[in-house]
Structure formats: structure tokens, C-alpha cells
SEDO-506498 format. One line per 4 residues: their letters; for each residue x, y, z of N, C-alpha, C. Coordinates in nm, 4 decimals. Layout:
<sites>
A> X/Y/Z/X/Y/Z/X/Y/Z  ...
</sites>
This chain:
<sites>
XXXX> 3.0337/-12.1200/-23.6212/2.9593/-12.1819/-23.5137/2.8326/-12.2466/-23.5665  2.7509/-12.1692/-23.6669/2.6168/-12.1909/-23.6837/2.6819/-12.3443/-23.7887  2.7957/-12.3658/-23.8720/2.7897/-12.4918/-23.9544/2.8517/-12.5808/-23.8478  2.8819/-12.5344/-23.7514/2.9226/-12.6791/-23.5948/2.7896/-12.7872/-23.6097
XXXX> 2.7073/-12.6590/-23.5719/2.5526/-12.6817/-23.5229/2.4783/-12.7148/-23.5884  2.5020/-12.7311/-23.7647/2.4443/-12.8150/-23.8710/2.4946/-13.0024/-23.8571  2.6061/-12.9558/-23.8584/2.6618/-13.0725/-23.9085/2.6087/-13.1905/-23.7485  2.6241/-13.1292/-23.6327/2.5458/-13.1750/-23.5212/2.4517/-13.2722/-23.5556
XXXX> 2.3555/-13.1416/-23.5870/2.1769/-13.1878/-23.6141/2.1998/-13.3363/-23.7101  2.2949/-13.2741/-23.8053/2.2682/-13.3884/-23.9230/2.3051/-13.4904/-23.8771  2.4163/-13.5030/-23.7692/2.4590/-13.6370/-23.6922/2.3640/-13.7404/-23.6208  2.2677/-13.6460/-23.5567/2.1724/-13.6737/-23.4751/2.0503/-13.7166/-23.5676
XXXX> 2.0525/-13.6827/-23.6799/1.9115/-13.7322/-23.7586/1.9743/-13.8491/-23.8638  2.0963/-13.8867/-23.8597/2.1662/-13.9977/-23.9001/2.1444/-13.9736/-24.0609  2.1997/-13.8343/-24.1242/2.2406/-13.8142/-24.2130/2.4017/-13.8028/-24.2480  2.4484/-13.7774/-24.3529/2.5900/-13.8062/-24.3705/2.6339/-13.6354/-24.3393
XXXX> 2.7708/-13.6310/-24.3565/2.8191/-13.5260/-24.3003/2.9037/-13.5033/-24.4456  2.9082/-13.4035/-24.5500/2.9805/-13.3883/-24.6259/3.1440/-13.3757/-24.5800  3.2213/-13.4218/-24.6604/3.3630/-13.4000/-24.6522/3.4320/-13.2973/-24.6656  3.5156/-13.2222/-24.5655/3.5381/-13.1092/-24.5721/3.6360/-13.0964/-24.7392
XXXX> 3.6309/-13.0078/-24.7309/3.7418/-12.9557/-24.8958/3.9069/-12.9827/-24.8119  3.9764/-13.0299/-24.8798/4.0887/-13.0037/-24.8392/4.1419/-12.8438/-24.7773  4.2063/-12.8383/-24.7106/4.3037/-12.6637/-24.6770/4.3960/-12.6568/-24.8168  4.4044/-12.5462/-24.8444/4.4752/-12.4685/-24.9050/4.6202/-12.5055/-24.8869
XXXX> 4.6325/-12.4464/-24.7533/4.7525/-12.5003/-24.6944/4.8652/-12.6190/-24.7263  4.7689/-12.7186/-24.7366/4.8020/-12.8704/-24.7766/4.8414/-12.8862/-24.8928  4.7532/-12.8137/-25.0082/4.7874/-12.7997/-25.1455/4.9045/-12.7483/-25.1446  4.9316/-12.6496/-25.1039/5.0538/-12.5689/-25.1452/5.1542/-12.6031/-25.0813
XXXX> 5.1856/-12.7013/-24.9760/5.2957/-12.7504/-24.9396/5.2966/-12.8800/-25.0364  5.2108/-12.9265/-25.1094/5.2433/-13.0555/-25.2043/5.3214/-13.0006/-25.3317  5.2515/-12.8984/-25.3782/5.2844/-12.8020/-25.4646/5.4407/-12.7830/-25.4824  5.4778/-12.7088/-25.3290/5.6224/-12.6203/-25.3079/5.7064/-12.7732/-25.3350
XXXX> 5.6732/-12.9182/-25.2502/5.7206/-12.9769/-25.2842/5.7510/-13.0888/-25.3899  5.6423/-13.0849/-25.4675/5.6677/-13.1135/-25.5976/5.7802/-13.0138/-25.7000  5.7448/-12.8683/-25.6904/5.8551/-12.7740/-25.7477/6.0240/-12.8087/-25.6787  6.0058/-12.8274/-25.5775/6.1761/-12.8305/-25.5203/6.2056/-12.9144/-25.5386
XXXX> 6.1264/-13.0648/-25.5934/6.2128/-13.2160/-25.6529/6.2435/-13.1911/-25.8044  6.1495/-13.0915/-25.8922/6.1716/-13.0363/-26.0322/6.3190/-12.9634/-25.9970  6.3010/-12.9160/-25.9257/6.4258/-12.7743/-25.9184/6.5481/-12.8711/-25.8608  6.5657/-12.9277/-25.7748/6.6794/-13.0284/-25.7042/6.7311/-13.0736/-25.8465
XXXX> 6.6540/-13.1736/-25.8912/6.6705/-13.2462/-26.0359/6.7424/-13.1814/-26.1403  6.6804/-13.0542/-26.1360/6.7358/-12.9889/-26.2987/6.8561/-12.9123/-26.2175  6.9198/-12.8555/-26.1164/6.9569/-12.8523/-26.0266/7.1684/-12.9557/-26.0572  7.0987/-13.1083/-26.0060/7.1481/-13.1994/-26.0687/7.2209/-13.2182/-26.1733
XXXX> 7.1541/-13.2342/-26.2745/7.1789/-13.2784/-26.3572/7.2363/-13.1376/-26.4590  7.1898/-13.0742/-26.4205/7.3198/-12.9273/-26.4790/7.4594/-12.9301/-26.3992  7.4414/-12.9517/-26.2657/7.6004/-12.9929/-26.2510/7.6364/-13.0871/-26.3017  7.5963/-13.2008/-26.3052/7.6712/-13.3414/-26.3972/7.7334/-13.3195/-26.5522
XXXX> 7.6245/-13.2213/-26.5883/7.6252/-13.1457/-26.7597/7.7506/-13.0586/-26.7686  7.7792/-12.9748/-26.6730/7.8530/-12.8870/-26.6219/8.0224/-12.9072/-26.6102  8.0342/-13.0087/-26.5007/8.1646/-13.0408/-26.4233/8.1971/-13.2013/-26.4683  8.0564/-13.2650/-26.4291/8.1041/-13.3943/-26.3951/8.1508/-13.4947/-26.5314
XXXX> 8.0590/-13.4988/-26.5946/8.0650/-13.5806/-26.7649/8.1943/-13.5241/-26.8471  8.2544/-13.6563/-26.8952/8.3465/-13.6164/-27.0243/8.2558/-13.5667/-27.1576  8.3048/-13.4772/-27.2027/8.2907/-13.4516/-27.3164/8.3042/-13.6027/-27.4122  8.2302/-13.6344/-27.5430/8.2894/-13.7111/-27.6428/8.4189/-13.7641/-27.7130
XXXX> 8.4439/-13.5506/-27.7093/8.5950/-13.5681/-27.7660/8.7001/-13.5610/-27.6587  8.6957/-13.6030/-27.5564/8.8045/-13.6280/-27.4597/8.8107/-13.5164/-27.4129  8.8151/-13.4284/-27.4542/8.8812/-13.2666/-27.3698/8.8114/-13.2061/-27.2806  8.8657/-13.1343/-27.1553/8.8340/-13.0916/-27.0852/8.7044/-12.9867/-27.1198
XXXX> 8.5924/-12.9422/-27.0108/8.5080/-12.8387/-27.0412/8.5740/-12.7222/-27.0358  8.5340/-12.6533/-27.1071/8.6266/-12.5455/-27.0837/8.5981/-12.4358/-27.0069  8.6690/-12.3156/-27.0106/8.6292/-12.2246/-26.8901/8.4762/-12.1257/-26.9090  8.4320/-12.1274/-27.0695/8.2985/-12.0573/-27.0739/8.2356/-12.1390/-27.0536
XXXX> 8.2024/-12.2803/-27.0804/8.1080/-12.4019/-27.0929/8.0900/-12.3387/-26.8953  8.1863/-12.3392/-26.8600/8.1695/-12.3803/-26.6726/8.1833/-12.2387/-26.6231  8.1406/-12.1536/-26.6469/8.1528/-12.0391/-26.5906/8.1442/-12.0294/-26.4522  8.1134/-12.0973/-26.4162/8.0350/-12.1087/-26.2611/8.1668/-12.1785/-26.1064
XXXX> 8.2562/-12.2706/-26.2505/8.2991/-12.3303/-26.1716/8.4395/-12.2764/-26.0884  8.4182/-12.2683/-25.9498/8.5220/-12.2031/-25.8781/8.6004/-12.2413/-25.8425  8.6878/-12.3665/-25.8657/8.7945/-12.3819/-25.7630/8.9113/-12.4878/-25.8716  8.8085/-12.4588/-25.9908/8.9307/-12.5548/-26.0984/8.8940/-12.4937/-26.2237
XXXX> 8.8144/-12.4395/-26.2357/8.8395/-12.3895/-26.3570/8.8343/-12.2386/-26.4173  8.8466/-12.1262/-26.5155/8.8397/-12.0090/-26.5180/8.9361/-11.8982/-26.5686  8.9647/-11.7748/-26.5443/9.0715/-11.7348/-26.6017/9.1744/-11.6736/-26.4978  9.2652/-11.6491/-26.5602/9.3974/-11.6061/-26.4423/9.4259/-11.4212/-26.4920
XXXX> 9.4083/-11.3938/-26.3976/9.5037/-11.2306/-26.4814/9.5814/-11.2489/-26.5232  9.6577/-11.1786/-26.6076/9.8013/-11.1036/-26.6292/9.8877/-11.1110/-26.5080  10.0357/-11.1607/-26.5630/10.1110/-11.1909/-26.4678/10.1755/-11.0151/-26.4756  10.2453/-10.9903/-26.3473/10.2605/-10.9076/-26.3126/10.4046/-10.9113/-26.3895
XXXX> 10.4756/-10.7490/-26.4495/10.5810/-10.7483/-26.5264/10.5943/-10.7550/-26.6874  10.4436/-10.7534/-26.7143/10.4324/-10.7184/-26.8368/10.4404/-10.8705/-26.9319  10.3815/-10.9168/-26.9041/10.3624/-11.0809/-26.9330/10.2390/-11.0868/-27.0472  10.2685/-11.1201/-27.1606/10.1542/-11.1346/-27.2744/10.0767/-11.2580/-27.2239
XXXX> 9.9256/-11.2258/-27.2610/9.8395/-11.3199/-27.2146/9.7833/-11.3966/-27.3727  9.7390/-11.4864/-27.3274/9.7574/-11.5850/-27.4808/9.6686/-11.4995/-27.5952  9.6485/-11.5680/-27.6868/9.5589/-11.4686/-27.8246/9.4266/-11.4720/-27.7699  9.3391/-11.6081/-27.7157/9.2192/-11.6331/-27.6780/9.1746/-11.5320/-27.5623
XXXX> 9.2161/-11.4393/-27.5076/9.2007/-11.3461/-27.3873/9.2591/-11.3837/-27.2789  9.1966/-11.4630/-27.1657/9.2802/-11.4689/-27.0541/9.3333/-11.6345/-27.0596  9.4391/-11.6845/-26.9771/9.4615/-11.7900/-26.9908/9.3573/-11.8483/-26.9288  9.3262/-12.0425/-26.9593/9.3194/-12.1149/-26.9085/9.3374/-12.2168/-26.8536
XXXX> 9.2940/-12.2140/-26.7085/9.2998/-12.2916/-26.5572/9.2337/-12.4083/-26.6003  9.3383/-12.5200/-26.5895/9.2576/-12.6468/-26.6253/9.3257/-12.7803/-26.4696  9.2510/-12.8075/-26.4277/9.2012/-12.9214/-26.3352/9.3727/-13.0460/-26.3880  9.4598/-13.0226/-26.2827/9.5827/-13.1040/-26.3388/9.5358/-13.2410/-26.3944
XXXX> 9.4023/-13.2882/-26.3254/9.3550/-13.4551/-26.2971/9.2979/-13.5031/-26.4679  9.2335/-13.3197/-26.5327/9.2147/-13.3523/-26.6999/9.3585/-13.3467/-26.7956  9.4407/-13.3337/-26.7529/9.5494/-13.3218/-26.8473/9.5601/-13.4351/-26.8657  9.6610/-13.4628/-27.0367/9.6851/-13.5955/-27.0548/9.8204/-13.6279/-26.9926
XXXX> 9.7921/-13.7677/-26.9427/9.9239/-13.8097/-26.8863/10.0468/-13.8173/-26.9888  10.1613/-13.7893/-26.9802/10.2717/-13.7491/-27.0443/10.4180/-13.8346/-27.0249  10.5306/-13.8098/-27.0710/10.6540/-13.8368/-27.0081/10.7465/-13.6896/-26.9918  10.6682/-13.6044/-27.0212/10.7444/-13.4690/-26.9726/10.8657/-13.4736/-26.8919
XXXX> 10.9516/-13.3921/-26.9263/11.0598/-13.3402/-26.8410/11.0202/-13.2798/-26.7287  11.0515/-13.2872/-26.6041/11.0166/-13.1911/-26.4758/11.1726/-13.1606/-26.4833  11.1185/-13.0026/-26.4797/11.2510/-12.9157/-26.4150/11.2545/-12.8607/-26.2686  11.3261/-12.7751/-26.2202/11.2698/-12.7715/-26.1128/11.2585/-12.5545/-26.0879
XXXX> 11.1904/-12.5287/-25.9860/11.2188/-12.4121/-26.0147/11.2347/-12.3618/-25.8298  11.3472/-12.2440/-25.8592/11.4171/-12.2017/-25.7532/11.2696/-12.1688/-25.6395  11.3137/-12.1630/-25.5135/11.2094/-12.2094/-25.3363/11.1890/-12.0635/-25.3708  11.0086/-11.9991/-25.3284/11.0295/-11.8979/-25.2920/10.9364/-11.8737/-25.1619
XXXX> 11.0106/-11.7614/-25.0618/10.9591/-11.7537/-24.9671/10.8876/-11.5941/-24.9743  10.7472/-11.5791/-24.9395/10.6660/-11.4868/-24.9421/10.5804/-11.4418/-24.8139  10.5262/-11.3443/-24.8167/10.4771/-11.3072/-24.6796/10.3209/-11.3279/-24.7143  10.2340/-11.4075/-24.6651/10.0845/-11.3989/-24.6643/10.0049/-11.2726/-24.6468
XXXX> 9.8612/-11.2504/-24.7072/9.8218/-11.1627/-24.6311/9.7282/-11.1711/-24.5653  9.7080/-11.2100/-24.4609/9.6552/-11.2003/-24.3704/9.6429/-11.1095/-24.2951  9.5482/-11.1325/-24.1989/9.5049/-10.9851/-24.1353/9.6319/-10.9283/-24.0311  9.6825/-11.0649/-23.9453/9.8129/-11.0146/-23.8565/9.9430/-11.0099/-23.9491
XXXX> 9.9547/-11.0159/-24.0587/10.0701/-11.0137/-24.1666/10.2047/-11.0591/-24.0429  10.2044/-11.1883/-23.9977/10.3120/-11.2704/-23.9392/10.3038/-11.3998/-24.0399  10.2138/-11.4296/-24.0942/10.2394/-11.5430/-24.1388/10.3499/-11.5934/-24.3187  10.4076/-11.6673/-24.3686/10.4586/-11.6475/-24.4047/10.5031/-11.8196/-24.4900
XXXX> 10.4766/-11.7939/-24.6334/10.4930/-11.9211/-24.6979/10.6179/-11.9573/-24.7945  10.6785/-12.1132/-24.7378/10.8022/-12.1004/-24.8046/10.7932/-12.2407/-24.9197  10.7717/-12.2183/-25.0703/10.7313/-12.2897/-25.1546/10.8661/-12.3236/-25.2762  10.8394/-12.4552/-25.2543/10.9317/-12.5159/-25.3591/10.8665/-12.6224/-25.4503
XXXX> 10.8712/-12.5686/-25.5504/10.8015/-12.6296/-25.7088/10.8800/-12.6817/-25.8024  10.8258/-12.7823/-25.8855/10.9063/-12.8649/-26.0170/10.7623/-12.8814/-26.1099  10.7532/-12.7569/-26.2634/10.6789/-12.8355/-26.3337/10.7326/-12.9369/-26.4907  10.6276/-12.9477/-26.4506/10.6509/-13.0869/-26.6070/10.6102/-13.0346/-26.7192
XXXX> 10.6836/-13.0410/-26.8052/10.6884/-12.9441/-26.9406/10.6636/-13.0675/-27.0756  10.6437/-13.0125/-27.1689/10.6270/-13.0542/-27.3081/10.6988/-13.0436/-27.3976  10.7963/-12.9693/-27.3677/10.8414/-12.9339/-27.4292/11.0095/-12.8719/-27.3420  11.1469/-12.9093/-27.4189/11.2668/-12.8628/-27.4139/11.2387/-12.7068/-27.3586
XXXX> 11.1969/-12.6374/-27.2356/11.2110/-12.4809/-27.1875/11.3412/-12.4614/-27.0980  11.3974/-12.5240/-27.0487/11.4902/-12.5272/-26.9764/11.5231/-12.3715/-26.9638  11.5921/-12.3337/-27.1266/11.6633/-12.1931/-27.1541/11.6018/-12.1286/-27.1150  11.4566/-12.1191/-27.1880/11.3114/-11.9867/-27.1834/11.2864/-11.9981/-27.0105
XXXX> 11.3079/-12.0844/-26.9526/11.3208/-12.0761/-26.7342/11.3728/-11.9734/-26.6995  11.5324/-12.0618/-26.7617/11.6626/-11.9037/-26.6923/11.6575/-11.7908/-26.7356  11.6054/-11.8074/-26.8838/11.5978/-11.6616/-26.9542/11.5237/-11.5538/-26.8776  11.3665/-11.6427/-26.8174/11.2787/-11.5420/-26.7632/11.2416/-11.5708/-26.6132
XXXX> 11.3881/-11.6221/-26.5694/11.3666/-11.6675/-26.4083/11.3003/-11.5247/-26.3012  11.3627/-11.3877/-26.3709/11.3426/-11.2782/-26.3024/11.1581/-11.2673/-26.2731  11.0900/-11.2741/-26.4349/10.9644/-11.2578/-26.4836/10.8703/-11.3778/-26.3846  10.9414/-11.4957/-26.3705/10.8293/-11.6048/-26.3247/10.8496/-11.5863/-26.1801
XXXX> 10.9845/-11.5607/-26.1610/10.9963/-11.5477/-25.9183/10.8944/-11.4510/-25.9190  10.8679/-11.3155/-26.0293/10.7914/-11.2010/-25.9443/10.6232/-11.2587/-26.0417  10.6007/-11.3334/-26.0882/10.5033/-11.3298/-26.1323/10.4279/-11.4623/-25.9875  10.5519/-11.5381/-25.9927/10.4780/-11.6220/-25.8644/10.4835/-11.5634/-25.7154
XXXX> 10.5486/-11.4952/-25.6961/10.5039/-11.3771/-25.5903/10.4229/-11.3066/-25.5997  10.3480/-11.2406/-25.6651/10.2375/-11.1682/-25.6622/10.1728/-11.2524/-25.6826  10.1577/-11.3766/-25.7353/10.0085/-11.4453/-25.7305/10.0206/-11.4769/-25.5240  10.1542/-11.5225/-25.4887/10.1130/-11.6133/-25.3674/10.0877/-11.4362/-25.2638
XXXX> 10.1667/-11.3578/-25.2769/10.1149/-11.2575/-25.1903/9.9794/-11.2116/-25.1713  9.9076/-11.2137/-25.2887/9.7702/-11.1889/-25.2977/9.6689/-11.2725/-25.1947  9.7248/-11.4717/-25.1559/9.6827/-11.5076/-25.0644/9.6661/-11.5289/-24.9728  9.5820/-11.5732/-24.8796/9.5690/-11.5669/-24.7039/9.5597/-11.7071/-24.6890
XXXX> 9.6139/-11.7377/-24.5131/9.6290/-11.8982/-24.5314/9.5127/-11.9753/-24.5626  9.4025/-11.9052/-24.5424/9.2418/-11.9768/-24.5743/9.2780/-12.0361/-24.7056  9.3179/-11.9700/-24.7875/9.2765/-11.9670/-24.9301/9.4220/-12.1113/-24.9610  9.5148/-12.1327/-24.9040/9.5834/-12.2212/-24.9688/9.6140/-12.3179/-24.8349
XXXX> 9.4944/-12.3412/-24.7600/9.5109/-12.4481/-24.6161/9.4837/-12.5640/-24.6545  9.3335/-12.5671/-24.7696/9.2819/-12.6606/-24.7920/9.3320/-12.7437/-24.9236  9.3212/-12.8465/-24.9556/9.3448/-12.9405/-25.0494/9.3081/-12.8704/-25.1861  9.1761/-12.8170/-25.1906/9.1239/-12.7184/-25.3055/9.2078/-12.6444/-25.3159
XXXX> 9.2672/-12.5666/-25.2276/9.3367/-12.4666/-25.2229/9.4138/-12.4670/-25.2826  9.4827/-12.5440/-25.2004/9.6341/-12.6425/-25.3021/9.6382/-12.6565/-25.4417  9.5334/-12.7393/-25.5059/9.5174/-12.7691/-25.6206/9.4628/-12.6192/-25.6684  9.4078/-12.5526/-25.6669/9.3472/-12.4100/-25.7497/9.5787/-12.3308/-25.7465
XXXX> 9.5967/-12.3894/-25.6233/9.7412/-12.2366/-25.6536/9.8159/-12.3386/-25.7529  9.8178/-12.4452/-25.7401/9.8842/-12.5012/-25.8549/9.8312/-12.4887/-26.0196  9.6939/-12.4819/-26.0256/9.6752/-12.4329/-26.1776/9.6922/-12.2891/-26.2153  9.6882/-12.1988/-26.0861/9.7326/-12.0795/-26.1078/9.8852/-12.0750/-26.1677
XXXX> 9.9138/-12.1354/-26.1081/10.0907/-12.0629/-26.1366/10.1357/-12.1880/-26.2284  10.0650/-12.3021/-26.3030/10.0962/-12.3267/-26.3938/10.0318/-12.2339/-26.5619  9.9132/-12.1359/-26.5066/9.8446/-12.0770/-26.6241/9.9441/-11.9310/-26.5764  10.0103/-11.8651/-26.4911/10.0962/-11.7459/-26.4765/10.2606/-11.8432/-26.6005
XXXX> 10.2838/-11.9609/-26.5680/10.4216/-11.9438/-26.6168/10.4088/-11.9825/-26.7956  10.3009/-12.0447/-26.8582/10.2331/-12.0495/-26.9642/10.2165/-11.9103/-27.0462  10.1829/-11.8063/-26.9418/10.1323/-11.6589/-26.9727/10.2577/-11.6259/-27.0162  10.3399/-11.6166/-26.9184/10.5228/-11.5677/-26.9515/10.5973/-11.6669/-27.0832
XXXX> 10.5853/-11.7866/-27.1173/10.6286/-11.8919/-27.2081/10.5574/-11.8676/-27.3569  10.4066/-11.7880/-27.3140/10.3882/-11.7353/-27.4701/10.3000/-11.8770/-27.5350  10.2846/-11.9795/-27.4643/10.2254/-12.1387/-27.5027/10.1911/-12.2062/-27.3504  10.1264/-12.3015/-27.4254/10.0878/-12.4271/-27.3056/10.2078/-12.5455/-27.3118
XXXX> 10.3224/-12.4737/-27.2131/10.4469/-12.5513/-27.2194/10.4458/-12.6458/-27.0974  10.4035/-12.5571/-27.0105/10.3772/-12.6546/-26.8507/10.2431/-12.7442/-26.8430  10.2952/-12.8416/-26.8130/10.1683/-12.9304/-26.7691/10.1255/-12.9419/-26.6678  10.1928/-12.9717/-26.5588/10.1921/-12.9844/-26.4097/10.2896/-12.9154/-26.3743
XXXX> 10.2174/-12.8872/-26.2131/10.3029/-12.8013/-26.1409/10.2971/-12.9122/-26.0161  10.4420/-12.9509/-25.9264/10.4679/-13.0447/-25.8333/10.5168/-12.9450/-25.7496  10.4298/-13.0006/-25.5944/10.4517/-12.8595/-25.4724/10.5809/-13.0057/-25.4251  10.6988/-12.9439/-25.4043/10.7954/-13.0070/-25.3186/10.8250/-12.9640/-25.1778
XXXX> 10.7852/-12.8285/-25.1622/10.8177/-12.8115/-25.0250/10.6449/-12.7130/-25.0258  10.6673/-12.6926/-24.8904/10.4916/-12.6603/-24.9030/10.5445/-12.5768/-24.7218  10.5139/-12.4852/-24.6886/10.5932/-12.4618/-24.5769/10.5055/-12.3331/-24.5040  10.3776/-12.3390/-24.4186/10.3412/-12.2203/-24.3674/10.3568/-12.1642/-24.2392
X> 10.4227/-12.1073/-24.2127/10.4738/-12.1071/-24.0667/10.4286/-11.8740/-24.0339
</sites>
């Protein structure tokens, strides 16, 4: 009250009125937002570093470089049935869109129908696949047709329709069960995996 009543007087005797100091307040919202255009930025440009940029040497990032990344890249368990997983530890899930384009053989592999899990367990997915190989497997298919129906059943039972509704979805179950039939083949024989029938009812 008593500096109201200065600054008054001084009005009235036609002296100047010093300038208040800025608030605190003010500072520290320039502050917070100067830090959150630093942080957005670096933010940025670690995803671009991350996901988005080719490497030099053409090849995909791989799954430690991107640890982070969830919906294309990473590792797959062990296929169910006693399935050797490659020498490097777990397989890797690679983004079909980085593979090199090929003239591969597509074979095709027998429809399978599985029960979702979902919370009302009615729902129920009926999937028919053809992948594209690198290689002459035809035999090593039939040989281990038993090993790949139950290895691609337990991957699709494990999901709920959330998880394979969306386009991501789609594309993540397809690098799955091209890194499950790789796991069983002992190599990186499959390239692509082609959904032919796609069926959730």
C-alpha cells in the first residue's frame, strides 16, 4: 500500500515512476518454453536417427539400434514345439517394406482357423497365407508342416481382435510369423509373408 502511495506522490510532483522488474512468473514460462522447443527438437530428430533415415549401407536398423520401436521392429520368442532360435539370440522382426525386392518363389501354406482371445472368447480368425522364399524350401514346409500350423497357432491364439484389426496390426502379425517360420527353417528363408484370406468373424 505504502509503495501505491509513493509512486502517487511521485506522479503528482511530475517525477518518473521506475519500471517495475519483470514477474518471475513470466521468466519461467519463457524458460519452460524455450526447454520444450530444445526437448521437442532433440525429441525429433532421435526419431528420424532412430526409424526414419537409411542407414549408408542400405540395411535395415536393426532391432538394438531401435529398441524402442514397437510395431515393426524387435524380437519374437521361441516358437512353440521346440523350435531353435537363430545363433544371434532371438530372431529378427524386420518391416516387409525394408526387405530387398526379390523374384522369390511364393508357396503357399495350408488356412488356419484359430480361436481369439478375447475377453468373450466367441471370436474367431480364419487365415490363409503364401510366403516368398529365397530359397528352394518347398520339402523343409512339408517336412515341418506339423511344427509351423502349431507354431502359427500359438502366435495367433495369443491375440485379441484389437491387436490384429488395425493395418499395424496386420503388418506386425505378418513379421511375426515370417520371424516364427525362419526360427523353425534354422535361416532367413522367408521373405514375405502374403495374408490371402484374412477372416474375423
Amino acid at each position: 500500500m505504502a509503495a501505491k502511495e509513493k509512486d502517487v506522490q511521485a506522479l503528482a510532483q511530475g517525477q518518473d515512476v521506475p519500471a517495475k522488474k519483470k514477474s518471475r512468473v513470466k521468466r519461467m514460462v519463457i524458460i519452460l518454453a524455450i526447454l520444450l522447443m530444445i526437448l521437442s527438437g532433440g525429441g525429433i530428430g532421435a526419431y528420424w536417427w532412430l526409424f526414419m533415415r537409411t542407414p549408408a549401407d542400405g540395411s535395415a536398423p536393426t532391432a538394438e539400434a531401435s529398441a524402442g520401436q514397437p510395431a515393426e521392429q524387435g524380437t519374437a520368442a521361441a516358437p512353440q514345439g521346440g523350435g531353435s532360435a537363430p545363433a544371434g539370440g532371438g530372431a529378427r522382426i524386420e518391416r516387409q517394406s525394408d526387405l530387398p525386392r526379390s523374384t522369390g518363389q511364393v508357396l503357399p501354406l495350408p488356412a488356419i482357423t484359430v480361436n481369439l482371445s478375447d475377453a468373450s472368447g466367441r471370436r474367431y480368425l480364419k487365415l490363409g497365407m503364401e510366403v516368398e522364399v529365397n530359397a528352394d524350401v518347398s520339402a523343409a514346409l512339408q517336412a515341418n508342416s506339423a511344427r509351423i500350423r502349431d507354431a502359427v497357432i500359438m502366435l495367433l491364439a495369443g491375440k485379441g481382435y484389437n491387436d490384429i484389426a488395425s493395418p499395424d496390426g496386420k503388418v506386425l502379425l505378418k513379421s511375426e510369423v515370417a520371424a516364427r517360420l525362419n526360427q523353425i527353417l534354422g535361416a532367413q528363408r522367408v521373405i514375405r509373408v502374403y495374408f490371402t484370406d484374412f477372416v474375423v468373424e
